[in-house]
N, C-alpha and C positions, 0 to 999 in steps of 0.2 A: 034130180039135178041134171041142166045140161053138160055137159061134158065137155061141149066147147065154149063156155061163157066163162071166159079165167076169175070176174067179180067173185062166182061160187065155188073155185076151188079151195079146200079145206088146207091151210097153212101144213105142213108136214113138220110134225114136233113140237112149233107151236114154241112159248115162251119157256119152256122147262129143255127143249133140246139146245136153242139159243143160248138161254144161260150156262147150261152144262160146257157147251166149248167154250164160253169164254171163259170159264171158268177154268177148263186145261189149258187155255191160251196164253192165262196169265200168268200161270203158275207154271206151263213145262215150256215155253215159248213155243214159237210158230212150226218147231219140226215137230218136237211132242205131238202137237194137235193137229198137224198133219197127218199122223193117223189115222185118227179119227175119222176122217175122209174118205177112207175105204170103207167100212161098214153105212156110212150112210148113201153112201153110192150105192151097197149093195141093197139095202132097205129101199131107196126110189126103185131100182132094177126090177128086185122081185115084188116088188108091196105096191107101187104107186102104176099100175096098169097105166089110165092115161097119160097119165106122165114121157112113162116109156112107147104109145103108140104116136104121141107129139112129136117126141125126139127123130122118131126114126123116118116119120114123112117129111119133118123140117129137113134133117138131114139128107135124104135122099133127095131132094129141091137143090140145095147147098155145093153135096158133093157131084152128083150128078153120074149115082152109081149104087148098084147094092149094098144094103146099109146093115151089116149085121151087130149083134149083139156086144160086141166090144166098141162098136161106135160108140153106142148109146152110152155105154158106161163111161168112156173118155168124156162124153158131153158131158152129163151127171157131174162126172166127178170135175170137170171144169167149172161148173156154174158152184158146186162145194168150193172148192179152192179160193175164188171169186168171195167170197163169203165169209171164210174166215179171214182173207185178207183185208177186208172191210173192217174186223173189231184191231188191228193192228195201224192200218189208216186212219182210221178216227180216233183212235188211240195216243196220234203223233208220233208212230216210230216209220217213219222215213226211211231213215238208215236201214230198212231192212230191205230197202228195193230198190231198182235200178227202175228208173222210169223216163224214158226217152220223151221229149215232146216235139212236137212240130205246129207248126202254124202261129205262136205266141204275138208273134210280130202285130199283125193287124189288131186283134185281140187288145194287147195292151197300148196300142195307140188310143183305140177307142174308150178306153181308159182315163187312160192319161186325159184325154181330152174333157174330162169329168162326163163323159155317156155313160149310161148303165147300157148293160150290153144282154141281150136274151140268149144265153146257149139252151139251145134243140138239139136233145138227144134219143138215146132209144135203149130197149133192156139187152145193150149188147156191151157183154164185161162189166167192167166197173166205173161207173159215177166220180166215185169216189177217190180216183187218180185224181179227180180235180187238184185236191189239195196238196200235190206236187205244185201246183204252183206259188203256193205259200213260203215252200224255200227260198224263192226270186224275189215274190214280191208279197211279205210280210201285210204291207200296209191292205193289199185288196178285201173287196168283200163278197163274202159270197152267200145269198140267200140260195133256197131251197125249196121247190114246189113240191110236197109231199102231204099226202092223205093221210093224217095221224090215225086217225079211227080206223082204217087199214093197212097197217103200220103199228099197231102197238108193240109188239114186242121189238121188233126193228127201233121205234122213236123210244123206249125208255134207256134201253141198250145206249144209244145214242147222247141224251142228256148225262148220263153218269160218265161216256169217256171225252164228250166234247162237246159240255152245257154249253159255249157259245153259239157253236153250229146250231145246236137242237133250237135254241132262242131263238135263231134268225131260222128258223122252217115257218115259210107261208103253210099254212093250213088249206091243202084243198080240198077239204071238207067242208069248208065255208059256203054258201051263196055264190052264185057267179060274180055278181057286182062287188062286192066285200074282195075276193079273190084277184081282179083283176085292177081295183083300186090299191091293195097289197102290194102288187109285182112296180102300178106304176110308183111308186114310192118306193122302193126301194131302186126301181132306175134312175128316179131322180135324188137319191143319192149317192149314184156313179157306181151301183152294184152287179156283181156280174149275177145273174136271173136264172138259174138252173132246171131243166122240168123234159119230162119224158113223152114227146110225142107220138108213139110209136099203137099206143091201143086206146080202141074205144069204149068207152062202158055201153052197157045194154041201154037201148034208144037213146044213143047220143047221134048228133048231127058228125054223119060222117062220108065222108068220099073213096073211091077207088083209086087203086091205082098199079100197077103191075109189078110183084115183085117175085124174083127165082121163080117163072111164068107161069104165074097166075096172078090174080087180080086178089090186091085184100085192102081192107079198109082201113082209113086211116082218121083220124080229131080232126073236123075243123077249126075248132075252137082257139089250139092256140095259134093259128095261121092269122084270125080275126081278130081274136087277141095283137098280137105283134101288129098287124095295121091300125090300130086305135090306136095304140103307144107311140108309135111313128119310132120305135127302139130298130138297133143294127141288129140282125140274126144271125147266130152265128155257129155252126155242128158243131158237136161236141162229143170226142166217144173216147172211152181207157179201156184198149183193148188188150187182152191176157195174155201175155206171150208164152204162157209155160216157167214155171222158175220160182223167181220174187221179178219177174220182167216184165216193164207194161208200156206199151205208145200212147201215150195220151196226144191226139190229136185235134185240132181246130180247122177248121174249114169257112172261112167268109163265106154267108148263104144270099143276105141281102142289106144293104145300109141303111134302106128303109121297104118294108115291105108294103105295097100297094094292089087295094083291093076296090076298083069302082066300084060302086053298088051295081051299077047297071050290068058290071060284067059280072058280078059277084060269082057265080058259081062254075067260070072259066078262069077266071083268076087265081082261085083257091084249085081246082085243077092242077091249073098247069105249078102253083107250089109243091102241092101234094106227090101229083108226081118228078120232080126234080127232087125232093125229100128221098122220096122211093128209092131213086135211082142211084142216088150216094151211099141211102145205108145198102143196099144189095152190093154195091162194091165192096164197103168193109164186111159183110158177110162174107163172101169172097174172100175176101184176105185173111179172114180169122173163124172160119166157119162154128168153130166151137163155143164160140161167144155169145151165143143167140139164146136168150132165157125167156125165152115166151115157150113155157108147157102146156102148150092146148093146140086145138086147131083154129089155128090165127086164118086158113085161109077160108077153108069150105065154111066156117061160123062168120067170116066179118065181108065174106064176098059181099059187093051192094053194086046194084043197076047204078048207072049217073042218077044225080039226082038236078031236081028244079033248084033256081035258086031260093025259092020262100021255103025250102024244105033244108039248106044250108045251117039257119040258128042264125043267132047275134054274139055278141063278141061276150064270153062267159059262159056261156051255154053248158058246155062238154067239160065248162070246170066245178059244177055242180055236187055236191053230194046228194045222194040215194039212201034213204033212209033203209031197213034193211037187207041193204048188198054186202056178201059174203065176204069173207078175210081174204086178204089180198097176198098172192106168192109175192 
């Protein structure tokens, strides 16, 4: 197995460790199972090697300084934290965190004005503050781009604390065309479009772009995607602040994202890297937030490519018939 192709890294624990905390979670609340947290920090630490040589070179990129052993474990145990806060989120217990937002303004304009809106995001903190916005405005909708087949034990967890959620998951396990016929329907019923730009699966159409300096790869697909939709894009990230505290931010990216053919693979460039460049700020501001455990750089480096080597709009939202469980 590669090492750096995160498709093949083996889930840690798997549906038996999942259940077990939610099962403390629910029964001793969120400090009980706080505990918890330590010993599985100390299991990734000592047990999950690449796990832990991931951390330390992201890390070292991030802070920009020798990275020792307690770092690592801080990370660990932030992407833990991140985690259980998720089965109390989907849960619907709010009340149990302080969650600052910024940016809502443009966001719910677009809204308002019955647009489905595309928020791009990335595997930094949690998704999952989204649903801080549901306090505001009950009425919103929010669909979910997520891979069920790599995702099970995450998606059943899911349906038993928040079957509506789980019902509105696009399946990207589907066909590219099924997948991206999915999202437009749900724009055009004024939903906000949820999905993680940040990695590419093995031979997918994908571009460079410079991030904590070096170059790494990033999806074309939903960049081509969002130009066939003619939808507003819009960042998206709930970053950890340590506590029950979390910033869920928005970021206006583009109102309509445009991709000539002719420029096709200048175009998608120059998105890709302006994508880059915002989430390496909130790296930056939240460095511990970053859950991609592999080598995201030295494994997804890529030369420029032609534009007939770019794909079509679905491409990179394809499922892979045996590709490995998914962190």
């Amino acid at each position: 197995m590669n090492d750096a192709d995160w498709k093949h890294r083996p889930e840690g624990g798997g549906r038996a460790a999942i259940r077990l905390i939610a099962a403390i979670a629910r029964h001793g609340g969120r400090g009980i199972a706080g505990l918890c947290l330590y010993p599985i920090t100390a299991y990734f630490l000592l047990v999950r090697g690449a796990e832990r040589r991931a951390s330390r070179a992201y890390l070292g990129r991030a802070l920009g300084r020798r990275v020792g052993l307690w770092d690592v474990a801080r990370h660990i145990h932030t992407f833990a934290a991140t985690i259980l806060d998720r089965l109390f989120l989907l849960g619907g217990r709010m009340d149990l965190f302080t969650i600052r937002t910024e940016g809502t303004g443009q966001l719910l304009d677009c809204l308002d004005q019955g647009r489905g809106v595309l928020l791009f995001g990335a595997h930094l903190g949690s998704f999952d503050a989204l649903r801080a916005l549901g306090r505001q405005r009950p009425d919103l909708k929010l669909r979910v781009l997520l891979d069920r087949a790599h995702n099970a034990a995450i998606t059943e967890l899911l349906a038993e604390l928040d079957p509506g959620l789980a019902a509105g998951i696009i399946d990207a396990g589907q066909d590219g065309p099924t997948v991206v016929l999915a999202i437009r329907q749900a724009l055009d019923e004024g939903a906000m479009v949820a999905l993680l730009v940040d990695r590419t699966r093995p031979g997918e159409a994908a571009l460079p772009a410079p991030l904590l300096g070096a170059p790494a790869a990033f999806p074309s697909a939903p960049w081509l995607v969002a130009s066939v939709l003619k939808a507003p894009v819009m960042l998206a990230f709930g970053l950890y602040r340590g506590g029950n505290r979390y910033d869920l931010l928005f970021e206006p990216f583009a109102s309509t994202v445009e991709v000539p053919r002719a420029q096709r693979a200048e175009a998608l460039s120059a998105l890709v890297h302006r994508y880059a460049g915002r989430l390496e700020h909130h790296l930056r501001s939240a460095p511990w937030n970053w859950f991609n455990f592999y080598d995201f750089w030295h494994s997804q480096a890529l030369p420029p490519v032609s534009p007939d080597a770019v794909g079509g709009p679905g491409r990179g939202l394809r499922h892979r018939p045996g590709a490995g469980r998914r962190r």
